[in-house]
Structures are given as C-alpha cells and as structure tokens.
N, C-alpha and C positions, 0 to 999 in steps of 0.2 A: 383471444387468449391474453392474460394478463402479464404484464411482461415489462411494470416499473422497473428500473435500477436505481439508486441510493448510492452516489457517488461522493465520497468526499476527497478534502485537496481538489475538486475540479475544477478550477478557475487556471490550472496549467499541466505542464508536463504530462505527466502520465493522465492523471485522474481527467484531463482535459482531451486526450487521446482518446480515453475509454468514454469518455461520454458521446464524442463524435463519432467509433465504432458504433453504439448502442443503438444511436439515433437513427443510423446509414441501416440499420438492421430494421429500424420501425420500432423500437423502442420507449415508451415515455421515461422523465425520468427525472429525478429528487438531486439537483447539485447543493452539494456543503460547502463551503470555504468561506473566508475571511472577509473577503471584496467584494465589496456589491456592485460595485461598477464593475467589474469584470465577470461574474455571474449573471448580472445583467446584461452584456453583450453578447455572453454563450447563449443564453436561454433564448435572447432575437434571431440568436443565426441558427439556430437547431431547428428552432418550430418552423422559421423561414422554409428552410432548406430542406426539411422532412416533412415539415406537418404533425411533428409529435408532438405531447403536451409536454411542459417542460415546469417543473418550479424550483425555484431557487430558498435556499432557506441559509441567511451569514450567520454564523457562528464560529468561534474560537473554541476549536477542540479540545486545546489546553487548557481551559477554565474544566474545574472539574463538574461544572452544572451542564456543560453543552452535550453531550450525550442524550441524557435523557429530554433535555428541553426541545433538540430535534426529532426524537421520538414523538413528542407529546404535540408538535407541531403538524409531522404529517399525521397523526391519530386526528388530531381537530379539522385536518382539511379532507378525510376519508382516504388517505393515500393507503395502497397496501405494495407493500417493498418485498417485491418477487425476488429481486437481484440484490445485494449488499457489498457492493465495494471498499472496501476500506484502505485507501491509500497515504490518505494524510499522515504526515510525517515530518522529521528531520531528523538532522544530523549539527555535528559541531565538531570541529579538530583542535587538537591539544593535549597537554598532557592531565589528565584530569585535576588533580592536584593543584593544577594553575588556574584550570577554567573558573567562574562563575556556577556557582553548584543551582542557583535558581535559575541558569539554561539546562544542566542537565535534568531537575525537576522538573522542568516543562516539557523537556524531549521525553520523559519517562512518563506524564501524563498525555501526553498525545500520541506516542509509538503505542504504548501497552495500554495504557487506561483507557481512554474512548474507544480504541480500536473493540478491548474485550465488552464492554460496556454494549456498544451499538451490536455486538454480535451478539451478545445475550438478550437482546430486547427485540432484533428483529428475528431470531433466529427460533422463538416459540411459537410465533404466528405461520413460520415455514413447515414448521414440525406439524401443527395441527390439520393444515394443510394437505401437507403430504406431497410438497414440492417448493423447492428453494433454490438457491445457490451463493455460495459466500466467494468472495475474492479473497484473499488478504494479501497485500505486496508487502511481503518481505526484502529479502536479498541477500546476492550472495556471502553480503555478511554474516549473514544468519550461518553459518558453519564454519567458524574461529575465532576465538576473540580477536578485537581489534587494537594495537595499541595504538595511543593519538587517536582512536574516534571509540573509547573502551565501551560507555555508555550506549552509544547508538548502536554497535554491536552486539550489546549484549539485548537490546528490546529488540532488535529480529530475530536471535535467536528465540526469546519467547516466543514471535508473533511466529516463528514455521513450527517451535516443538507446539505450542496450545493448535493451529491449524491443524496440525495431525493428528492430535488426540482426540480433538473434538469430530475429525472426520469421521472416525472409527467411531466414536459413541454414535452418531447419526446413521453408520449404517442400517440400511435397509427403512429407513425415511422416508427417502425419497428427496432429502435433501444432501445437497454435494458441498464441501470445503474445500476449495485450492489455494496453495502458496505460491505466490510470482516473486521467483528469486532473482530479479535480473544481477548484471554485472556493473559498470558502469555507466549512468545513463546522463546523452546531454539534457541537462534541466539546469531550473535556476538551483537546484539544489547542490550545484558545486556553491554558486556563491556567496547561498544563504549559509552554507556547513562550513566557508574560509575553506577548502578545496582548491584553490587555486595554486597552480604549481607542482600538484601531484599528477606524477606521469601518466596513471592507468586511465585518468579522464581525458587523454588526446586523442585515445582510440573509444570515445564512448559511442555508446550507440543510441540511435534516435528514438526519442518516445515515443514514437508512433509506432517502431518494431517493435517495442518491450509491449506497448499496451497490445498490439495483435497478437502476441504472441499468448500472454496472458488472458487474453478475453477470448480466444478460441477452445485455450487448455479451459478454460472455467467451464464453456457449454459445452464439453466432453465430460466434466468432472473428473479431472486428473486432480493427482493431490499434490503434487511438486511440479512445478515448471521451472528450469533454468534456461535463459532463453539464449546462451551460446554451447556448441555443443563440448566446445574444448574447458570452457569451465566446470558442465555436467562431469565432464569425467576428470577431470584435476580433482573436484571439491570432492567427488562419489567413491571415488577408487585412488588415489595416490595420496591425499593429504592426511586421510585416516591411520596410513600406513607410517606416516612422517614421525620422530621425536617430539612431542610436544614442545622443545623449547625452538627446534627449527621454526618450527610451523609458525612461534611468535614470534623470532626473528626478521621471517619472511612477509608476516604480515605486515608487522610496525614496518619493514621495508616498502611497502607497497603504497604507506600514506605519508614517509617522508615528502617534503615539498624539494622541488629541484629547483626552485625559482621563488 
C-alpha cells in the first residue's frame, strides 16, 4: 500500500513528531526543512529504527521558488506523496507597526503561500487517484485576531477557513483535509516568535500530544482538530457569543509578556 508522507518544518517540534508517528506506523516519507544536518539525522534514525525509506529534501519555504522546486524534486526522484503535511511556520510578537514588515512578508510567504502552493500541487495527483490526505497545522489562533502577534493570526485563520473550504470541494474524492488547531505548544517556536514571557506558554503542551493528536484526526479525516478540550469549547461556543472588542481585549491580554 503506498503510504509516503511530505512533511514540512520536520527537522523539530511538531513536524519532527509527525514524522516519527508516520514511521512507528511503517510509513516512508519526504522531510522539508531548512537544516540539513538535522534532516540528516532524522532520516538515519527513522530508516534505523523502522526500516522505512526516508528522503530528505532542504529548502527554505519562504523563498517563493521552494514550493514548487520540492515538487519538481520528488517528481524527478519518482516519489508519489499519499500524505501532505504542511506544518512549516512561524510567528513574531509585536506591535506591527514596530516590527520589521520583511518578517512579516516572510511569515505571510511561508504560513499562506507554500503552504496553499504545496496543496495545490500535490493535491491533483490525490484527486486522480482517488485517495489522499492533507494535514494543515493551524491553531488556535486561527479563531480571533491576535493583537501583538496580528499577522501570524491572521495566516491561520486563512490556513483553517481555505482547509475547510477546500474539504468540501473534495468531497466524495476520496481525498480528506484536516486542520490541527492546537493551543499552546512547547517548541522552539516560543523563541523563534520572542514568546518569551507570555503566560499561556508555561502550561504548553508537548509536541508529541499535539502531533498524536493531529496525525490520528487526519487517518479519520476529521476536518477540525483542537487538541485541548476546554479550548474546543471556549473557541466553539463562548467566544463567538463575546463583544468583539472584549474578545480583543482578551486576546492582546493573552500575548502580553509578564517577564
């Protein structure tokens, strides 16, 4: 049974979780990211320790060529990408107006643009097929703006409302779309985003529950995953009900630094 996955960001956190899932599963499977020493390490410990085929492909998502150059990479080495995770990301805190607008361009090319990019490229050879399955890691950003992180908020809210719409177009396919919205999570992505100091990341939770949690919902083909249950129902059923200007209140409250 064919059963590659296309993991990007996989050299940590999450997408490093999910690749380690994939492999425990029997898996082969396509990592993306930046470091090739450290894609080179995952790719020795997975075949090690599974026996699956493993290849590695560094690219920098946020160049607007790498999309399709990793396409065109497994096209030439005859890979066919059953699975499509697309995790790579970041984030950045601040007041926008202060930040560096060519980080936010770069977070707006690597949340939104490769992400839709690699799902349009692998996602017609799914369709032909007549069997697929897409990841896309959101979060629970993706349901309010964020003030102090406005940008990175507002490209997951793209990356859940396009995962849903595109699900519904695919129905009856045979190919599936999920959104992993987690909450907080420990990665180095507190301190690549300057995250430090903000409360809600002392209670984060570990990449390895967000990726299980999400790499189960995907072989169900759920279309939302939130992986704590008290944030499903805060984000689902109370925050919709809120003032909109509460709700920014409370958010901008939630990425103040206390330290």
């Amino acid at each position: 049974m064919n059963n590659t996955a296309l993991i990007t960001g996989a050299s940590s956190g999450i997408g490093l979780e999910l690749a380690k899932l994939h492999a425990r599963n029997g898996g082969d499977l396509v990592l993306v990211a930046r470091s090739q020493q450290s894609l080179e390490k995952l790719q020795k410990e997975l075949q090690d320790q599974h026996g699956v085929q493993v290849s590695i492909i560094v690219k920098d998502l946020s160049q607007s060529s790498a999309p399709q150059e990793v396409y065109d990479e497994t096209q030439h080495l005859g890979i066919q990408v059953d699975i499509l995770i697309n995790n790579a990301g970041f984030g950045g805190h601040g007041k926008f107006h202060e930040r560096a607008l060519s980080q936010d361009e770069a977070m707006i090319q690597l949340n939104i643009s490769a992400l839709t990019s690699l799902t349009h490229l692998y996602l017609q050879g799914m369709v032909q097929r007549g069997k697929g399955k897409v990841l896309n890691v959101a979060s629970t950003a993706a349901f309010m703006p964020g003030p102090l992180q406005a940008v990175y908020y507002a490209t997951k809210s793209y990356v859940l409302s396009f995962s849903q719409a595109i699900a519904e177009e695919l129905n009856g396919t045979g190919v599936t779309v999920t959104a992993l919205c987690p909450g907080a999570v420990k990665t180095g992505f507190v301190a690549a985003a300057d995250l430090g100091g903000v409360e809600i990341f002392d209670q984060a939770k570990s990449a390895e529950s967000v990726a299980k949690c999400g790499y189960e919902a995907m072989l169900k083909g759920k279309l939302v995953i939130i992986n704590e249950a008290k944030l499903h129902f805060l984000l689902n059923w109370i925050v919709p009900l809120l003032p909109r200007k509460l709700v920014l209140k409370v958010s901008r409250q939630t990425m103040e630094k206390t330290a």
